[in-house]
ROTOR-528107 format. One record per residue: chain; x, y, z of N, C-alpha, C in turn. Coordinates in Angstrom, 1 decimal, always signed. Layout:
+-------+--------+--------+--------+--------+--------+--------+--------+--------+--------+
! chain !    n.x !    n.y !    n.z !   ca.x !   ca.y !   ca.z !    c.x !    c.y !    c.z !
+-------+--------+--------+--------+--------+--------+--------+--------+--------+--------+
!     A !      X !      Y !      Z !      X !      Y !      Z !      X !      Y !      Z !
...
+-------+--------+--------+--------+--------+--------+--------+--------+--------+--------+
// end
This chain:
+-------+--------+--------+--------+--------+--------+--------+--------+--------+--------+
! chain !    n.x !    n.y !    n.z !   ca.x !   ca.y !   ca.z !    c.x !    c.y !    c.z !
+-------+--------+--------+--------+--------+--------+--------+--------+--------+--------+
!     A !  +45.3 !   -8.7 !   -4.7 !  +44.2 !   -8.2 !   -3.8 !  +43.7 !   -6.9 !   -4.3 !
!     A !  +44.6 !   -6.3 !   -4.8 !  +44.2 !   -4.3 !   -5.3 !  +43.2 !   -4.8 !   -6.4 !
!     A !  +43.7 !   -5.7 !   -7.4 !  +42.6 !   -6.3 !   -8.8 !  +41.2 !   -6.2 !   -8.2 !
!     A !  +41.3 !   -7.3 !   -7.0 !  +39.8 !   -7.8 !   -6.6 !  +39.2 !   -6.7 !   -5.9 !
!     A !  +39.2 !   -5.7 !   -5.3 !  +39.1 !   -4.4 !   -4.8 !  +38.6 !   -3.8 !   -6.0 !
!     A !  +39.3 !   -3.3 !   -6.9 !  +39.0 !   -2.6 !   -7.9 !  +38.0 !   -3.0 !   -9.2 !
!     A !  +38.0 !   -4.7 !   -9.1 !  +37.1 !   -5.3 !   -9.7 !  +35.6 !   -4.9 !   -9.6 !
!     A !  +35.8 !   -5.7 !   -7.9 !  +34.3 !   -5.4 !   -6.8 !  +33.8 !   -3.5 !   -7.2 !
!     A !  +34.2 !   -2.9 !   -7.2 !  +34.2 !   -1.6 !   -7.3 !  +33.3 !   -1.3 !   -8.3 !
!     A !  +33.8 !   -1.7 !   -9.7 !  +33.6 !   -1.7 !  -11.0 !  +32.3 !   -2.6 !  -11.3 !
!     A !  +32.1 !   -3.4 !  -10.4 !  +31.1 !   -4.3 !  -10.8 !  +29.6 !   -3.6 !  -10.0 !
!     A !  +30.2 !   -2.7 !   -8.9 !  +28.7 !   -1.9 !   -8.0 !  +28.5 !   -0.9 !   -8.7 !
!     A !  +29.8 !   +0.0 !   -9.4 !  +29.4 !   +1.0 !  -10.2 !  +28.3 !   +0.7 !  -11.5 !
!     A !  +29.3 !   -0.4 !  -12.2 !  +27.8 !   -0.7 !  -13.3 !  +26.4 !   -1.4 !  -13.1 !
!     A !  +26.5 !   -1.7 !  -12.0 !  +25.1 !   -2.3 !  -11.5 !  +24.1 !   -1.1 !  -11.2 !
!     A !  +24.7 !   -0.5 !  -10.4 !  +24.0 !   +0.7 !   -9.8 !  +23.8 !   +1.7 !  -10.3 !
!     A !  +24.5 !   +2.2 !  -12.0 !  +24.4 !   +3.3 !  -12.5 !  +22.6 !   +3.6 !  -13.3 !
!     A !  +22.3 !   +2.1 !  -13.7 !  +20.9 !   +2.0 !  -14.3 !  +20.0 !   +2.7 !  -13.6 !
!     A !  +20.1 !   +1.8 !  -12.4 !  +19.2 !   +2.4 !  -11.0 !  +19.2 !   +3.7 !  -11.0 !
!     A !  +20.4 !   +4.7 !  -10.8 !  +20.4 !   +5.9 !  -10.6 !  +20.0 !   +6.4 !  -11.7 !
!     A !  +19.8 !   +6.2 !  -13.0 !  +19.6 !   +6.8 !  -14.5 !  +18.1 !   +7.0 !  -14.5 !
!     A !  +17.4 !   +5.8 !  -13.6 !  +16.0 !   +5.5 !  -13.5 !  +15.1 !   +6.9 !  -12.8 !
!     A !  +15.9 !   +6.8 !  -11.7 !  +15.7 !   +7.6 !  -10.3 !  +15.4 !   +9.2 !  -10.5 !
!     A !  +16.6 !   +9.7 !  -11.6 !  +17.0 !  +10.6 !  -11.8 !  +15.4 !  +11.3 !  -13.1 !
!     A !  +15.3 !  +10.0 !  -13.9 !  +14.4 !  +10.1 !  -14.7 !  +12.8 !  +10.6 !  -14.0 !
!     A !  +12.7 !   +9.9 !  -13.0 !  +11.6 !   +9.7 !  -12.3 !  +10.8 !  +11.1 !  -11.5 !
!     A !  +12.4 !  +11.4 !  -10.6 !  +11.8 !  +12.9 !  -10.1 !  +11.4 !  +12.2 !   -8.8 !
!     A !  +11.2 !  +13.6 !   -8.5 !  +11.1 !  +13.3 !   -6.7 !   +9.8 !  +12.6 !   -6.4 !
!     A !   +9.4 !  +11.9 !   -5.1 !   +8.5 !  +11.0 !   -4.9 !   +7.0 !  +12.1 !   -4.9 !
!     A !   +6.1 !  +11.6 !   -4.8 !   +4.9 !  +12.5 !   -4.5 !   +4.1 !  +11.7 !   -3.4 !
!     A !   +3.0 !  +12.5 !   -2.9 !   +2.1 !  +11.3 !   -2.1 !   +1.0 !  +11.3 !   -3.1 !
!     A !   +0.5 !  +10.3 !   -3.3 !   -1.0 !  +10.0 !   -4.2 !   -2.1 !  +10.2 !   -2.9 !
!     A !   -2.0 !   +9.6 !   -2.2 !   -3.2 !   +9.9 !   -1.1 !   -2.8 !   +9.5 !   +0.5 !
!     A !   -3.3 !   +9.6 !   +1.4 !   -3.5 !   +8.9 !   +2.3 !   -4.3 !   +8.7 !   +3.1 !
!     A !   -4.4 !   +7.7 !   +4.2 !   -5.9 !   +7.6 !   +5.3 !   -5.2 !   +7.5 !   +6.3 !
!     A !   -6.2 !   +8.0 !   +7.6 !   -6.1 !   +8.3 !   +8.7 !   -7.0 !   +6.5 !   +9.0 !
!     A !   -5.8 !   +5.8 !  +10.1 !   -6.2 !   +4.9 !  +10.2 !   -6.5 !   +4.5 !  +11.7 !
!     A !   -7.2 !   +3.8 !  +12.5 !   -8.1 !   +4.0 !  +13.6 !   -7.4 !   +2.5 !  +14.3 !
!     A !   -6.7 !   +2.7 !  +15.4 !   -6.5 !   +1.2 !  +15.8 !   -7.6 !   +0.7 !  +16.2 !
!     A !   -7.5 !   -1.2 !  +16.0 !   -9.0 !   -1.7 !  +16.0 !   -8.6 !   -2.3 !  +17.8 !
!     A !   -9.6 !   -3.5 !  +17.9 !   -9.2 !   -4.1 !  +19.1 !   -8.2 !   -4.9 !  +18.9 !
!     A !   -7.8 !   -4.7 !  +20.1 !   -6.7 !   -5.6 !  +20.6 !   -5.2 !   -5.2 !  +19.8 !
!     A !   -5.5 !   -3.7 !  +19.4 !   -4.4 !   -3.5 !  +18.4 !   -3.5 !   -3.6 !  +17.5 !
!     A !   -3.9 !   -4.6 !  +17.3 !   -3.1 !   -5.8 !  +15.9 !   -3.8 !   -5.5 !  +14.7 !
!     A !   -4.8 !   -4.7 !  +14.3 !   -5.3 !   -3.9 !  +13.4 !   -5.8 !   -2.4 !  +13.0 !
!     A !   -5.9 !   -2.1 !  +12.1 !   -6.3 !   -1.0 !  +11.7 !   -7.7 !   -1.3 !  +11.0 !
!     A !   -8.5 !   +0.4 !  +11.4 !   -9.6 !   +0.7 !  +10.6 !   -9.9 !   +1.4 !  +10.0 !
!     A !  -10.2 !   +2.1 !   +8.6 !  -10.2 !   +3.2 !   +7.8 !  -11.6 !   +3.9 !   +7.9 !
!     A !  -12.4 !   +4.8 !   +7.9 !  -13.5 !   +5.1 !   +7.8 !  -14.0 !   +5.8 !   +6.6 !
!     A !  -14.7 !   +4.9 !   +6.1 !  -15.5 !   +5.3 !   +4.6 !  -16.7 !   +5.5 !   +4.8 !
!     A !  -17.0 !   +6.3 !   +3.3 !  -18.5 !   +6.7 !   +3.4 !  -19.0 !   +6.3 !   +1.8 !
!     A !  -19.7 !   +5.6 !   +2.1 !  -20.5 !   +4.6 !   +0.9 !  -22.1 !   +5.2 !   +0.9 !
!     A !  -22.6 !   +5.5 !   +0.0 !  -24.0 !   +6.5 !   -0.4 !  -24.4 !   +7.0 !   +1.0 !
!     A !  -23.6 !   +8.1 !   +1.2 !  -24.2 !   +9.2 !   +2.2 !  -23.7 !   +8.6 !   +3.7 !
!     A !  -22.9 !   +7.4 !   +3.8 !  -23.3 !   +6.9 !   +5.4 !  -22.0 !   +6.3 !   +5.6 !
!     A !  -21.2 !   +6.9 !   +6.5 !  -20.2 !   +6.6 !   +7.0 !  -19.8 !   +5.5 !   +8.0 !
!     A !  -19.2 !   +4.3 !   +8.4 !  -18.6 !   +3.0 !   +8.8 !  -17.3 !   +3.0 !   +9.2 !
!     A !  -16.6 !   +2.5 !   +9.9 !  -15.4 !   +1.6 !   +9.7 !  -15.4 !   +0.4 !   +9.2 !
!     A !  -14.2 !   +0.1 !   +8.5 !  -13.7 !   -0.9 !   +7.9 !  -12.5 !   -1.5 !   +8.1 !
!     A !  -11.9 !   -3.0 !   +8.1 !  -10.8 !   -3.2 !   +8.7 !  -10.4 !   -3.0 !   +7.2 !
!     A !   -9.0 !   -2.5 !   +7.6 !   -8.4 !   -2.6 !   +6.7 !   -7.1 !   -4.1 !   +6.6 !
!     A !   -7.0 !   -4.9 !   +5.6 !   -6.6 !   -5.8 !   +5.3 !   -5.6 !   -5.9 !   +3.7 !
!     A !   -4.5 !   -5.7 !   +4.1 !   -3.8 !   -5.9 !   +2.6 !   -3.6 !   -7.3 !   +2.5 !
!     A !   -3.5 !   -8.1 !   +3.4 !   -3.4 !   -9.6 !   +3.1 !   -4.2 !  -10.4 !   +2.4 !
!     A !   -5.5 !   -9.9 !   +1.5 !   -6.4 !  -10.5 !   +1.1 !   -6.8 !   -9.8 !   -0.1 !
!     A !   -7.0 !  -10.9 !   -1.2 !   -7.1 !  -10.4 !   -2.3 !   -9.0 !  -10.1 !   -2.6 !
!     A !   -9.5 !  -10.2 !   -1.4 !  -10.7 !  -10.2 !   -1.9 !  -11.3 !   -9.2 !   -0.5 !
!     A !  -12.5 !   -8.8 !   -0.5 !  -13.6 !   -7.6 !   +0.6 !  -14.9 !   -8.8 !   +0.5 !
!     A !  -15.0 !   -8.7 !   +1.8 !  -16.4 !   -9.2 !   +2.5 !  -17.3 !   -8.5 !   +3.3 !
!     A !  -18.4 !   -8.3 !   +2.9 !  -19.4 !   -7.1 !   +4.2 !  -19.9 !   -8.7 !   +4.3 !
!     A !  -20.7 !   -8.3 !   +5.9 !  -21.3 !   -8.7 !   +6.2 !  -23.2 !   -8.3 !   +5.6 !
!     A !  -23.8 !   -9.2 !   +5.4 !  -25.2 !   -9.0 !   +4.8 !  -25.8 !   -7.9 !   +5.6 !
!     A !  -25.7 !   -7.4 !   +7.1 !  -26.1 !   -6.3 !   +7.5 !  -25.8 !   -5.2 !   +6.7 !
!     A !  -24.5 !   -5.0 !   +6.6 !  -24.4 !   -3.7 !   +6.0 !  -23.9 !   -3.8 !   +4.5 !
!     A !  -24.6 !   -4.5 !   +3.8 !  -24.6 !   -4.1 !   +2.4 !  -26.2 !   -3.7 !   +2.4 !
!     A !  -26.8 !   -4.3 !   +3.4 !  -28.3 !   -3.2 !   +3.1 !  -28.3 !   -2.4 !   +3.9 !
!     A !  -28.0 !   -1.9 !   +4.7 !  -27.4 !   -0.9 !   +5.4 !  -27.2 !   +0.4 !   +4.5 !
!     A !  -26.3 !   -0.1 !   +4.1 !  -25.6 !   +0.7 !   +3.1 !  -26.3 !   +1.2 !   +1.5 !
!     A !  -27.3 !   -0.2 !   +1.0 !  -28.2 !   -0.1 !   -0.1 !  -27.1 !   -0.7 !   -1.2 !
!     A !  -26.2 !   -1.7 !   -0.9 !  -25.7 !   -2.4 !   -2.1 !  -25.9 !   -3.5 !   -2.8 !
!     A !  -25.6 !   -3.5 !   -4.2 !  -26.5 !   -5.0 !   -4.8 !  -25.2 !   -6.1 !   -4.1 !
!     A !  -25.9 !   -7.1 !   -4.3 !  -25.3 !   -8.4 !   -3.8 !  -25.4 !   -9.0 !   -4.5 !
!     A !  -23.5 !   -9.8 !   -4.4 !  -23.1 !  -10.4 !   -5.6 !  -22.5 !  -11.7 !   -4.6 !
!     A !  -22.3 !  -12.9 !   -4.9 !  -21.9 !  -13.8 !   -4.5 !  -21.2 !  -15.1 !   -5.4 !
+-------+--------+--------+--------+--------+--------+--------+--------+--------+--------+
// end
């Protein structure tokens, strides 16, 4: 039983020492940026507010989707070319 104890031990030490060698290399975390985010309705979302040539909107914000959709109002709203 002491074996398998001291085994298990020996097996988290070498796993984990990489990790910490990584960590240690890395340095403490930083913030790159952040946004102030606006609950939308029904509060199951968030909205970020951008400003695209001079004119400021909300936007939902969505990390589930690999792709952005305006609506045709406000890409000329806004003065953007359209791509489809």
């Amino acid at each position: 039983m002491r074996f398998h104890i001291l085994a298990f031990t020996a097996v988290i030490v070498l796993c984990t020492a990489p990790a910490q060698a990584q960590q240690s290399a890395c340095g403490p975390l930083t913030r790159a940026f952040s946004l102030d985010l606006t609950p939308g309705p029904g509060g199951g979302r968030y909205a970020v507010t951008i400003t695209v040539n001079g004119q400021q909107k909300q936007f939902l914000l969505s990390t589930g989707s690999p792709n952005s959709r305006l609506a045709r109002r406000v890409v000329n709203e806004l003065k953007l070319s359209q791509r489809s």
